[in-house]
C-alpha positions as CSV (number, residue, x, y, z in Angstrom):
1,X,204.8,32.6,-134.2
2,X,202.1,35.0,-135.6
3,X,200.6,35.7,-132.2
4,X,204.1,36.4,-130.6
5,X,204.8,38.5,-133.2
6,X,201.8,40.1,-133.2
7,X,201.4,40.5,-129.4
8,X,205.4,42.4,-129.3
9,X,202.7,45.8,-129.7
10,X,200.8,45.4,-127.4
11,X,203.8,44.2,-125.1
12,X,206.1,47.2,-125.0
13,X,203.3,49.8,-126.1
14,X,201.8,49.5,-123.1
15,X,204.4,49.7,-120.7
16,X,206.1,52.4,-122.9
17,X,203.1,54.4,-122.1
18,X,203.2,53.4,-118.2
19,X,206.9,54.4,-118.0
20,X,206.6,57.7,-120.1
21,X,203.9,58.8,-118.3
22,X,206.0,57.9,-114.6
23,X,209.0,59.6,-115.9
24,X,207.8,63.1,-117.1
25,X,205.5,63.3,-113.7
26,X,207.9,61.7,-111.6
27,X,210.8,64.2,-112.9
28,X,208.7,67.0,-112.7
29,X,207.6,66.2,-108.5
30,X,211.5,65.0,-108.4
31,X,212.9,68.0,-109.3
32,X,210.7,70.3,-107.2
33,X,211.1,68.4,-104.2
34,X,215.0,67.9,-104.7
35,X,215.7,71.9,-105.6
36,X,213.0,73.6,-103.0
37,X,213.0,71.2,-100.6
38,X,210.8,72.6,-97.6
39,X,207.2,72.2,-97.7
40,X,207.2,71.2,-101.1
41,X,209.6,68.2,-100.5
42,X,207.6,67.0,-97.7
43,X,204.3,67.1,-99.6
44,X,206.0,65.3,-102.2
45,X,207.5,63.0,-100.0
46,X,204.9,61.7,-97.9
47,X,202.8,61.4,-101.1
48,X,205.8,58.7,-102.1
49,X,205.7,57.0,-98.9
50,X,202.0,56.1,-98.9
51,X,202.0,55.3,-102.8
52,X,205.0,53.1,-102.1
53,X,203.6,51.4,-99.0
54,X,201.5,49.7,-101.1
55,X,201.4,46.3,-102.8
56,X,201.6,47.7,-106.1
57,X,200.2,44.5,-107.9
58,X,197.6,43.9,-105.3
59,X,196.1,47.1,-105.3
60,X,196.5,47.0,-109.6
61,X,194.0,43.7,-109.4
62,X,191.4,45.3,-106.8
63,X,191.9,48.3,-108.8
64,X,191.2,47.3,-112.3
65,X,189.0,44.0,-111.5
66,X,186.6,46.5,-109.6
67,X,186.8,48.9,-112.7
68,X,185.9,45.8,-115.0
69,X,189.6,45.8,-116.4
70,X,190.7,47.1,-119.8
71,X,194.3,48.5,-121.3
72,X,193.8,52.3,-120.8
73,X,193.1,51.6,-116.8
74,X,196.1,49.3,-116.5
75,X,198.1,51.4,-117.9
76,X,196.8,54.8,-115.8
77,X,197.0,52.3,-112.5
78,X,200.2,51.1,-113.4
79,X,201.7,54.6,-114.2
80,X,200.8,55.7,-111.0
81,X,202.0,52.9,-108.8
82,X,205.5,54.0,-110.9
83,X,205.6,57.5,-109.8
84,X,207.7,56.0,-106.4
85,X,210.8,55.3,-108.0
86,X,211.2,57.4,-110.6
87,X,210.3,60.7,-108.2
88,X,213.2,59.3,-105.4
89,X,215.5,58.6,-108.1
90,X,215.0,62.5,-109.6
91,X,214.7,63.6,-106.0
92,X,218.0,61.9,-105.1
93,X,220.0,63.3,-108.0
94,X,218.6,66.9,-107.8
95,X,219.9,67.3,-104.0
96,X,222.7,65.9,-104.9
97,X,223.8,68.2,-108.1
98,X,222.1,71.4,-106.1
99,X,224.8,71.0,-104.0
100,X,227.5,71.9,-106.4
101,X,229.7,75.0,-106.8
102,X,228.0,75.8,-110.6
103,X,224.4,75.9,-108.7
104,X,225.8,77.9,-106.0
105,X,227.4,80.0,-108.8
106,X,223.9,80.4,-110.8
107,X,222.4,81.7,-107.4
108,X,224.4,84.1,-106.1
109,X,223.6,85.5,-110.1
110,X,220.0,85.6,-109.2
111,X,219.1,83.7,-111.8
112,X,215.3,82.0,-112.0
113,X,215.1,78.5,-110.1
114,X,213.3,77.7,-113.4
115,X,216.2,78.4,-115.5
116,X,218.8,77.0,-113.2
117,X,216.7,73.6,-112.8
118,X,215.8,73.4,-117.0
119,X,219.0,74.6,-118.0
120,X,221.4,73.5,-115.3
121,X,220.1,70.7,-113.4
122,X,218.1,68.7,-115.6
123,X,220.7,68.1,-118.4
124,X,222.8,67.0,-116.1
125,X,221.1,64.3,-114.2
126,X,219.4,63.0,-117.6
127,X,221.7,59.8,-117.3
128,X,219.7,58.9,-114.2
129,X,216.2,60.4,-115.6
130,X,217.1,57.4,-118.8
131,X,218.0,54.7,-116.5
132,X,214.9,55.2,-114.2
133,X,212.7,55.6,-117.6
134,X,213.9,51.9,-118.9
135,X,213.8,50.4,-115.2
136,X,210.0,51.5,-114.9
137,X,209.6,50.3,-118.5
138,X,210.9,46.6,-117.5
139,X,208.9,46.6,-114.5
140,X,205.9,47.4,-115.9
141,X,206.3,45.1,-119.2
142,X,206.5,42.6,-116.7
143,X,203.3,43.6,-114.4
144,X,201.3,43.6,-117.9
145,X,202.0,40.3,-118.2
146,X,201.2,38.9,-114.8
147,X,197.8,40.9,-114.7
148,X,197.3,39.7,-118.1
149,X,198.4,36.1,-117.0
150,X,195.4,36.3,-114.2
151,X,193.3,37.2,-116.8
152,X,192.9,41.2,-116.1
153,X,194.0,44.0,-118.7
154,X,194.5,41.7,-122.0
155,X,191.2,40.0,-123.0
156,X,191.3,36.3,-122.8
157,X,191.8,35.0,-126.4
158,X,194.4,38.2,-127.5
159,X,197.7,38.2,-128.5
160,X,199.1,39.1,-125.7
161,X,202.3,37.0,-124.1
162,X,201.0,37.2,-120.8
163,X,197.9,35.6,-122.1
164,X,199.7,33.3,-123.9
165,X,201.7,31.7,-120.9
166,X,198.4,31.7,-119.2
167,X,196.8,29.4,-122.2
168,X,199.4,27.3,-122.6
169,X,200.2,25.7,-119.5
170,X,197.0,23.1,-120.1
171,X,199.4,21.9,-123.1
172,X,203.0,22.3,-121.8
173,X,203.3,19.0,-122.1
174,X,202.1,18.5,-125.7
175,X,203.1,22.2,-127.0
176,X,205.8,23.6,-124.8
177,X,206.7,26.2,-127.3
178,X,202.9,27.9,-127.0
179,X,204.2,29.6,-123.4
180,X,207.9,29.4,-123.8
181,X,207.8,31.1,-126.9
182,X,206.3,34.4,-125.2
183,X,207.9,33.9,-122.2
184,X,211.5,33.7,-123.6
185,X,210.5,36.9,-125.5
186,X,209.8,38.6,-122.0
187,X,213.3,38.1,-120.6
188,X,214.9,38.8,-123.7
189,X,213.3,42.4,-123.7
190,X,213.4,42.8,-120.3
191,X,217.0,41.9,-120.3
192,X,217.9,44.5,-123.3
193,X,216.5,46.8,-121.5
194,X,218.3,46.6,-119.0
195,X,221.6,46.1,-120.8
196,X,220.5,49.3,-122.8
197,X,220.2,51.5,-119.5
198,X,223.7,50.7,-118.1
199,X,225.3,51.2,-121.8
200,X,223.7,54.7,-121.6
201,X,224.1,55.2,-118.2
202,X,228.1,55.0,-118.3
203,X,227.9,56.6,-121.6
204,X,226.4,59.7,-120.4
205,X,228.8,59.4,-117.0
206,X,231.6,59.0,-119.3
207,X,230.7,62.4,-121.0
208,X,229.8,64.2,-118.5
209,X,233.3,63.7,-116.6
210,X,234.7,64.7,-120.2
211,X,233.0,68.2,-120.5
């Protein structure tokens, strides 16, 4: 019980980190390539495609077994191999909003792109910038514990859950609770989370459509 409770910091810490870090940069290139489009977009965009091509949790074990492991570097790999979703879900919900008589309106005013993204654009797609946020947090709680379960990231020994599942499966039969303890712990999260960002999600819709 101590080490579960213990290990809840190191559990959503992390992958807090990972999906803070994803968000801010992956709004930022999101709402560039969704409002200029252009060049820009297709910078952007191809930069996507390649990250995305790739086996994110493959390259996460090449990656941070070549650097000799370590929290910091799983977080920055993981953080990057993020940006994907949360730039296409910005990207997505920029084009779409740009497209709307307010936007139009704010041009034809001459007003800064700066000022109509940051004022305009970005308040209203912040339902979909919260929902991305908690989908790249769940994912990446979840890839913490599988690299931590294979024994990279989390020192062997910590209180970590993915290193608990890992060290209990020589008992399962004598201790069960040793990795169903953490592992129940990961769904339940994982599954709040998820609960959370389609409460918010449809609260924000709700009050948007209102105002």
């Amino acid at each position: 019980l101590s080490r579960v409770i213990v290990g809840t910091r190191g559990a959503i810490v992390g992958p807090l980190l990972v999906a803070l870090t994803a968000i801010v940069t992956g709004t930022i290139l999101g709402l560039v390539a969704g409002y200029h489009r252009g060049p820009a977009d297709s910078v952007i965009g191809r930069f996507v495609d390649i990250v995305y091509a790739l086996p994110s949790l493959l390259i996460a074990i090449v990656v941070i077994g070549i650097s000799g492991g370590g929290y910091a570097m799983t977080v920055l790999v993981l953080a990057l191999l993020s940006l994907p979703t949360a730039v296409r879900m910005v990207r997505s919900a920029t084009m779409r909003e740009s497209g709307k008589p307010y936007i139009e309106a704010a041009r034809s005013l001459r007003l800064p792109a700066a000022a109509i993204v940051g004022r305009h654009i970005l308040p209203n797609i912040m339902a979909t910038v919260i929902v991305t946020f908690l989908l790249d947090f769940v994912i990446a709680m979840i890839a913490f514990s599988a690299l931590a379960f294979l024994g990279i990231g989390a020192q062997p020994g910590s209180a970590d859950w993915g290193v608990m599942i890992a060290e209990g499966r020589t008992n399962l039969y004598v201790n069960p609770l040793f990795s169903l303890a953490p592992a129940i712990m990961l769904i339940l999260v994982a599954a709040s989370a998820t609960v959370l960002g389609d409460a918010l999600f449809a609260r924000l819709t709700a009050l948007r459509e209102r105002s």
